[in-house]
C-alpha positions as YAML, in Angstrom:
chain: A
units: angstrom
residues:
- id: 1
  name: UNK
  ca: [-40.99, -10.48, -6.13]
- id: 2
  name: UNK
  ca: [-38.94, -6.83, -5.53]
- id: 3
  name: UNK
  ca: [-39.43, -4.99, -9.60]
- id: 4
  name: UNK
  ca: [-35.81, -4.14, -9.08]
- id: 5
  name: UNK
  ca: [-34.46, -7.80, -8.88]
- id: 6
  name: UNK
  ca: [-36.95, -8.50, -11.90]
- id: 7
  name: UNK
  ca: [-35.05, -6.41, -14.31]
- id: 8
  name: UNK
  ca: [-31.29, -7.77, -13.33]
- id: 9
  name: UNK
  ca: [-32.24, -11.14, -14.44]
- id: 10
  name: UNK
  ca: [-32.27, -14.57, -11.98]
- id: 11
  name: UNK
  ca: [-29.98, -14.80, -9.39]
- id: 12
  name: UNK
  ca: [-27.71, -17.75, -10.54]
- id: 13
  name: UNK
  ca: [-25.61, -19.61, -8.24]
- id: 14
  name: UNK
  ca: [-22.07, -20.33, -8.98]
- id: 15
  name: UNK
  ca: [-20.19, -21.97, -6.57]
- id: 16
  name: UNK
  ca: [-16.78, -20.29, -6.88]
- id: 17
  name: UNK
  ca: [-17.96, -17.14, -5.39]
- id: 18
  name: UNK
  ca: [-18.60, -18.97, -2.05]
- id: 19
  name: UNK
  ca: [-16.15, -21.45, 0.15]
- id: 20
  name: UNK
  ca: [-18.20, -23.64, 2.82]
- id: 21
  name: UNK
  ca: [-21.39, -21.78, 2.15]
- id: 22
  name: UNK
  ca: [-19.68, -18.29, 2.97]
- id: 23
  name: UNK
  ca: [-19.51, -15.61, 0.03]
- id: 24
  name: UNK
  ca: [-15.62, -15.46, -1.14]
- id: 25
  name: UNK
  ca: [-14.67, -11.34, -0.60]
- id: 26
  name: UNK
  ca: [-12.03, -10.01, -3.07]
- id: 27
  name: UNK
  ca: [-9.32, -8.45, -1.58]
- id: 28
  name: UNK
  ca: [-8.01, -5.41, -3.32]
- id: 29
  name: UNK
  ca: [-4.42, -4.95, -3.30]
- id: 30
  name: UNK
  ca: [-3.09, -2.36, -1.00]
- id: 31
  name: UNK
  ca: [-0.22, 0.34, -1.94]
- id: 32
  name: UNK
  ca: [3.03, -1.04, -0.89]
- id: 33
  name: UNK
  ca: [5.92, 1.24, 0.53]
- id: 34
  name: UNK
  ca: [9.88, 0.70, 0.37]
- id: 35
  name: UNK
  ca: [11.51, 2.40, 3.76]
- id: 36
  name: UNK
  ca: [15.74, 3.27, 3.72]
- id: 37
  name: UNK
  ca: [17.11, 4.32, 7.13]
- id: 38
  name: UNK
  ca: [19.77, 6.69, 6.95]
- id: 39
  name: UNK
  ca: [23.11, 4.75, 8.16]
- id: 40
  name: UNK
  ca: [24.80, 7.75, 9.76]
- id: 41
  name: UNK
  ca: [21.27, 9.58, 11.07]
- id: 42
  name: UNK
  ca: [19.41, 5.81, 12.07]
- id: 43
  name: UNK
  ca: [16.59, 9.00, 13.39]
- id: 44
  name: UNK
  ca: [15.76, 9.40, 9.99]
- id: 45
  name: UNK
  ca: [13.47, 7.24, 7.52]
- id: 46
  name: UNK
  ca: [13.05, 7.53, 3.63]
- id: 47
  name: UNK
  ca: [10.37, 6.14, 2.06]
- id: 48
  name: UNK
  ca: [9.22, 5.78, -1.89]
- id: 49
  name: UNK
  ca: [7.06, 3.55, -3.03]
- id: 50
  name: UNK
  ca: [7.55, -0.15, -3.71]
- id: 51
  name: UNK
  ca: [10.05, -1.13, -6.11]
- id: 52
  name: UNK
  ca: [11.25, 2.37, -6.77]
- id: 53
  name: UNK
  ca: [14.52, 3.77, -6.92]
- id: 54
  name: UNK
  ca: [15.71, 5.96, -4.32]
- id: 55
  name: UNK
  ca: [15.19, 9.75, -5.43]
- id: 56
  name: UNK
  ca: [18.43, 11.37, -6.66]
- id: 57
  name: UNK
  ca: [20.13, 12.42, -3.08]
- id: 58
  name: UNK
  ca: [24.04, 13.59, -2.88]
- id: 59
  name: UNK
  ca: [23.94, 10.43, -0.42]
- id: 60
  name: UNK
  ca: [22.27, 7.94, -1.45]
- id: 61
  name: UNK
  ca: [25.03, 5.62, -0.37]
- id: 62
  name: UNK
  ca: [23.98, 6.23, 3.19]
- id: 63
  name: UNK
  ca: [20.85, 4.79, 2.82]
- id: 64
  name: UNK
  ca: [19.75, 0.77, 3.47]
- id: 65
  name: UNK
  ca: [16.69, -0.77, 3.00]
- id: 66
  name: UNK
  ca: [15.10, -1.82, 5.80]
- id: 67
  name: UNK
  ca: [11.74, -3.25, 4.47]
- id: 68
  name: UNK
  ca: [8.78, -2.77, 3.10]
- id: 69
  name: UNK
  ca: [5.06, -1.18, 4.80]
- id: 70
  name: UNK
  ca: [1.26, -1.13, 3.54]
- id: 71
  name: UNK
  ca: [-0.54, 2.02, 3.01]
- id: 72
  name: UNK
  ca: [-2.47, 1.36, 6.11]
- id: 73
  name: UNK
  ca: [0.57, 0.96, 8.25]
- id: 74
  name: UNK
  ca: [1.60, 4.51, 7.46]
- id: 75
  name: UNK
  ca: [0.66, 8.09, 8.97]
- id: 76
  name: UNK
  ca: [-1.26, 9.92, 6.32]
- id: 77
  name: UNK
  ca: [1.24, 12.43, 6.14]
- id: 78
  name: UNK
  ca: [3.90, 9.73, 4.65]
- id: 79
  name: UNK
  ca: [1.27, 8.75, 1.70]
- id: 80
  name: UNK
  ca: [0.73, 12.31, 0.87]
- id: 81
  name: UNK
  ca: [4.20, 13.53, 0.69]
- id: 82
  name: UNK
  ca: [5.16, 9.88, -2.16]
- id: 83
  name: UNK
  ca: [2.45, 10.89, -3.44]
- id: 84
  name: UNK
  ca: [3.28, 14.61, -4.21]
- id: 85
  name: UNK
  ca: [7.23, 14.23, -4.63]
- id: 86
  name: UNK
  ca: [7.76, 10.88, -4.79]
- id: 87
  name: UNK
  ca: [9.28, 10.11, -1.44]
- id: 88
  name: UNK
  ca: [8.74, 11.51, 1.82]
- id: 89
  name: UNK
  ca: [11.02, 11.56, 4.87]
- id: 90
  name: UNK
  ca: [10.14, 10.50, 8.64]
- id: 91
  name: UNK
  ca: [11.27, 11.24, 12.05]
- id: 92
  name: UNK
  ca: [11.96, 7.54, 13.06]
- id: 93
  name: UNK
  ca: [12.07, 8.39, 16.78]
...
């Protein structure tokens, strides 16, 4: 027997880590993302992140939600400017 499975104990079998003999994965929850497109410039995409308020802007009427994106749906540049400020903007075309 391998020395380093001797000092982690026996392997124990429990049967809610697996479904039809396959080992269950946990899925980690991925950073959601809130997008607003600007009403009067539709070119022009807001986004914060998910369940945030839109950042003080002199226009934040102008803005409507138009859904929500994961992390991996995103262009990096989009993650890193929330992440910095809080909200990043996006040429929509």
């Amino acid at each position: 027997m391998d020395s380093s499975r001797q000092s982690r104990g026996p392997l124990v079998f429990d049967p809610s880590h697996f479904r039809f003999g396959v080992p269950i994965r946990k899925v980690t929850s991925m950073q959601q993302y809130d997008l607003y497109i600007n009403a009067k410039k539709p070119a022009i995409g807001l986004y914060v992140r998910k369940g945030t308020n839109l950042p003080d802007l002199a226009d934040k009427a102008d803005w409507v939600f138009d859904g929500s994106a994961a992390q991996d749906l995103l262009p990096p540049s989009v993650i890193e400017g929330v992440a910095a400020s809080g909200h990043a903007f996006r040429d929509m075309d």
